[in-house]
Backbone as ProteinMPNN parsed JSONL, in Angstrom:
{"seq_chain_A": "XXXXXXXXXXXXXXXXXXXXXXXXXXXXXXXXXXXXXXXXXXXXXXXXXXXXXXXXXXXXXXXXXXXX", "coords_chain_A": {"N_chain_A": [[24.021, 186.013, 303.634], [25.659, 182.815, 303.524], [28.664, 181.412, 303.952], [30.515, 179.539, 302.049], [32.611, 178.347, 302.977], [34.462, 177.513, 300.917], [38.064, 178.769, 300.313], [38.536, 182.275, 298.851], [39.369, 183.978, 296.471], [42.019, 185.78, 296.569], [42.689, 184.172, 298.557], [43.66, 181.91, 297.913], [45.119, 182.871, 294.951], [47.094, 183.5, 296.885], [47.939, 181.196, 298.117], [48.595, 179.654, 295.777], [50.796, 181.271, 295.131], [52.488, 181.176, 297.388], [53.157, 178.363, 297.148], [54.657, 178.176, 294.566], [56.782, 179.805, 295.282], [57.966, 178.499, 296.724], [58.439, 175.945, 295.324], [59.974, 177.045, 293.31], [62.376, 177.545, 294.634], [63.723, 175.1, 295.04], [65.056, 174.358, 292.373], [67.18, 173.557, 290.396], [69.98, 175.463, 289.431], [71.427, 176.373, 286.084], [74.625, 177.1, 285.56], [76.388, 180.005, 284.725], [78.398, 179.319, 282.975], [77.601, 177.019, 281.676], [75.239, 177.827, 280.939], [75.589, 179.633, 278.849], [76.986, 177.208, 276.895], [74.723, 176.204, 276.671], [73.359, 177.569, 275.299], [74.42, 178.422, 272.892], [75.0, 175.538, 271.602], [72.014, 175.302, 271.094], [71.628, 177.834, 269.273], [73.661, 176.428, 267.325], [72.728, 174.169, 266.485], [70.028, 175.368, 265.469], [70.764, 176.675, 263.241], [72.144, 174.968, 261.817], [69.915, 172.937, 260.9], [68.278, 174.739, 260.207], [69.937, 175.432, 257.311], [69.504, 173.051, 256.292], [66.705, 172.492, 255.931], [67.092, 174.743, 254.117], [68.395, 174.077, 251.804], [67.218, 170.98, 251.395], [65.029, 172.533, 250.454], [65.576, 173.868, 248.318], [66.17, 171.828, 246.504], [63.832, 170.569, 245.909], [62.59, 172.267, 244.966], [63.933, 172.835, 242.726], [63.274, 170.222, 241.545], [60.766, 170.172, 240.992], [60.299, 172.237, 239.256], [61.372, 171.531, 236.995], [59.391, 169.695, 236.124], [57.14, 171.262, 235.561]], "CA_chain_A": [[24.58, 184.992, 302.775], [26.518, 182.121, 304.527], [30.184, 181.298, 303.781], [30.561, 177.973, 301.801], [33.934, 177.304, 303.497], [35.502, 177.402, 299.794], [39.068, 180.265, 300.296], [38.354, 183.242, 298.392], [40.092, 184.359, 295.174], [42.792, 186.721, 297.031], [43.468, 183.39, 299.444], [44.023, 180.65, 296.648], [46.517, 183.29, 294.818], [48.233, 183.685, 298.052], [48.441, 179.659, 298.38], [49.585, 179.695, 294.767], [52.539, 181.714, 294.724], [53.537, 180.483, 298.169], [53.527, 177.003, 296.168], [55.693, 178.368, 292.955], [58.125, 180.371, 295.669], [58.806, 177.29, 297.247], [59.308, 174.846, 294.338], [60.896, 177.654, 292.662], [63.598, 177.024, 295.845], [64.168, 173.283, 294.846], [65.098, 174.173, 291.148], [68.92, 173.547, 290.072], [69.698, 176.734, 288.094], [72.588, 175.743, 285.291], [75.688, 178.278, 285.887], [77.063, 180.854, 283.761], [79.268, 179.12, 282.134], [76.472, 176.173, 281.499], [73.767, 178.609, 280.007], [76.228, 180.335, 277.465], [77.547, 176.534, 276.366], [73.757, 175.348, 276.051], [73.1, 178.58, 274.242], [75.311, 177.829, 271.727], [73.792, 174.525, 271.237], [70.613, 175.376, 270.724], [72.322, 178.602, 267.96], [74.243, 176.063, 266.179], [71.487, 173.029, 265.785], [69.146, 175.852, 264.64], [71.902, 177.383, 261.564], [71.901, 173.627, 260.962], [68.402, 172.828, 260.564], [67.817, 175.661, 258.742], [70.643, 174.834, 256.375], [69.353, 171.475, 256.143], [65.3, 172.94, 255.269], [66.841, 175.108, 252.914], [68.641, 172.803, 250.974], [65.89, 170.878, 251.18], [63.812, 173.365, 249.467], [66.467, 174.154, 246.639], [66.084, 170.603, 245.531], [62.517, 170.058, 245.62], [61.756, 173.626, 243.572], [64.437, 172.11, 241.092], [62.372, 168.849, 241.138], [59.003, 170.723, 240.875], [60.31, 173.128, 238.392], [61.971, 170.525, 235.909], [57.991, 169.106, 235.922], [56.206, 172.226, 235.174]], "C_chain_A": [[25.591, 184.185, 303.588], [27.628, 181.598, 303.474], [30.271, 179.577, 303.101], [31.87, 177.276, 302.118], [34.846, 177.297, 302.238], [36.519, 178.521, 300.093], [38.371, 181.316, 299.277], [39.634, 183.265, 297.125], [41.579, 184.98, 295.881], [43.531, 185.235, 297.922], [44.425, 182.335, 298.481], [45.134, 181.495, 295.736], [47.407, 183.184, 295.621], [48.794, 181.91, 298.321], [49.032, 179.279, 297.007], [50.759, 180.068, 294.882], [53.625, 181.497, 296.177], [53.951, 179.317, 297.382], [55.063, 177.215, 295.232], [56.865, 178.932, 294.38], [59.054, 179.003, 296.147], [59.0, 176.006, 296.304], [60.582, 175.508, 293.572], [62.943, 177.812, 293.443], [64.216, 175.999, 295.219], [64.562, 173.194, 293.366], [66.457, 174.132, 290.796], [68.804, 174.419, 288.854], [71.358, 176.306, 287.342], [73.156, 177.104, 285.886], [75.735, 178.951, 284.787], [77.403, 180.546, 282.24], [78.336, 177.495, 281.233], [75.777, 176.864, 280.631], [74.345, 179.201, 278.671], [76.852, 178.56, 276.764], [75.735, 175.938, 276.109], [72.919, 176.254, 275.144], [73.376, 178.527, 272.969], [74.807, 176.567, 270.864], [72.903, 174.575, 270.856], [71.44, 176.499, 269.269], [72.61, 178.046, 266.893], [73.672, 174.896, 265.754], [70.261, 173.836, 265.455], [69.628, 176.51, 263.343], [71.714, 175.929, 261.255], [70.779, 172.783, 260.357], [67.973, 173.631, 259.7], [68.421, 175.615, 257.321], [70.088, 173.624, 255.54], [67.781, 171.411, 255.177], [65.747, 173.702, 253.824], [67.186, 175.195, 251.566], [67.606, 171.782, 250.477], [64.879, 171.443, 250.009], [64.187, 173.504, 248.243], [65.606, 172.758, 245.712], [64.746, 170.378, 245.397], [61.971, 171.312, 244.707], [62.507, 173.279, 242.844], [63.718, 170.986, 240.401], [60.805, 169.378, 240.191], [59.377, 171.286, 239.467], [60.523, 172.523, 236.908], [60.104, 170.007, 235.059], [57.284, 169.863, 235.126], [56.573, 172.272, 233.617]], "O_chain_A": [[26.36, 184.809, 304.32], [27.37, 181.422, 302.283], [30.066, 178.586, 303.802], [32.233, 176.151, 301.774], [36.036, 177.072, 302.46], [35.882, 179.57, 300.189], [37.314, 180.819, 298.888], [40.628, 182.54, 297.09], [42.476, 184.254, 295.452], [44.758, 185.158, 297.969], [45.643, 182.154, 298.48], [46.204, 180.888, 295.676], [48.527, 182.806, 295.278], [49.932, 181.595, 298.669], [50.019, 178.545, 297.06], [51.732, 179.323, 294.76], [54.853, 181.571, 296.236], [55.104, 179.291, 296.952], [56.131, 176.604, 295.265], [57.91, 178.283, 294.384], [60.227, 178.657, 296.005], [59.758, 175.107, 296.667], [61.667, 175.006, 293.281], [64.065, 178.039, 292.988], [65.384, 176.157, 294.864], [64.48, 172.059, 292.897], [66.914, 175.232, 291.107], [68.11, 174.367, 287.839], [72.309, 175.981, 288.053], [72.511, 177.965, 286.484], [75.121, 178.525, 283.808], [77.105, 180.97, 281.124], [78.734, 177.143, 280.123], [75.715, 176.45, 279.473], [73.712, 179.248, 277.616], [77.356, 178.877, 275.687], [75.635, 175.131, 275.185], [72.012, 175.863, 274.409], [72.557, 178.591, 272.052], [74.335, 176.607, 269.728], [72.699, 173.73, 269.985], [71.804, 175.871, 268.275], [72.288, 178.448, 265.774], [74.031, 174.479, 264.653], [69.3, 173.141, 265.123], [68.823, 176.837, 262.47], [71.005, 175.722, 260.27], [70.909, 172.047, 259.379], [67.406, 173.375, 258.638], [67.727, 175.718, 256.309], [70.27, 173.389, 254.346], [67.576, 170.714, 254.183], [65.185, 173.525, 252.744], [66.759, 175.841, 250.609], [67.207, 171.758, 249.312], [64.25, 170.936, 249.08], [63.488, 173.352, 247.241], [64.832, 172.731, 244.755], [64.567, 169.76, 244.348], [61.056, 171.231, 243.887], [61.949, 173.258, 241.747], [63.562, 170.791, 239.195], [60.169, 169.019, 239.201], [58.773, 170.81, 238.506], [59.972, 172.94, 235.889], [59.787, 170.006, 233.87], [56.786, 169.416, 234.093], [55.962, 173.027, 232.861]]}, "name": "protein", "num_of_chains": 1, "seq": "XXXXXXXXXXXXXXXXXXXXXXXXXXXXXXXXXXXXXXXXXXXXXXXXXXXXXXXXXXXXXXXXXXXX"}
């Protein structure tokens, strides 16, 4: 059987995760004190959203319910 020149399965991983190691180099990682303040952020615009849905909901099963 002759070789169609395409890498092999085992080579093309190996040229993958060289790829990812080396972008994974070039990536600006937030700090400490960054990741716990965008943590937060994300915590307290999801209590608010949810607040916001389930308010939301009150009033529209009062709406609905008034109907029935």
């Amino acid at each position: 059987m002759a070789k169609t020149g395409k890498p092999g399965l085992m080579e093309r991983a190996k040229t993958y995760f060289k790829g990812v190691r080396s972008e994974m180099r070039k990536v600006s990682w937030p700090s400490k004190k960054e990741m716990k303040n965008y943590t937060a952020v994300v915590v307290a615009m999801t209590a608010i959203l949810a607040a916001i849905m389930g308010l939301a909901d009150l009033i529209f099963q009062q709406i609905f319910l008034r109907f029935i």
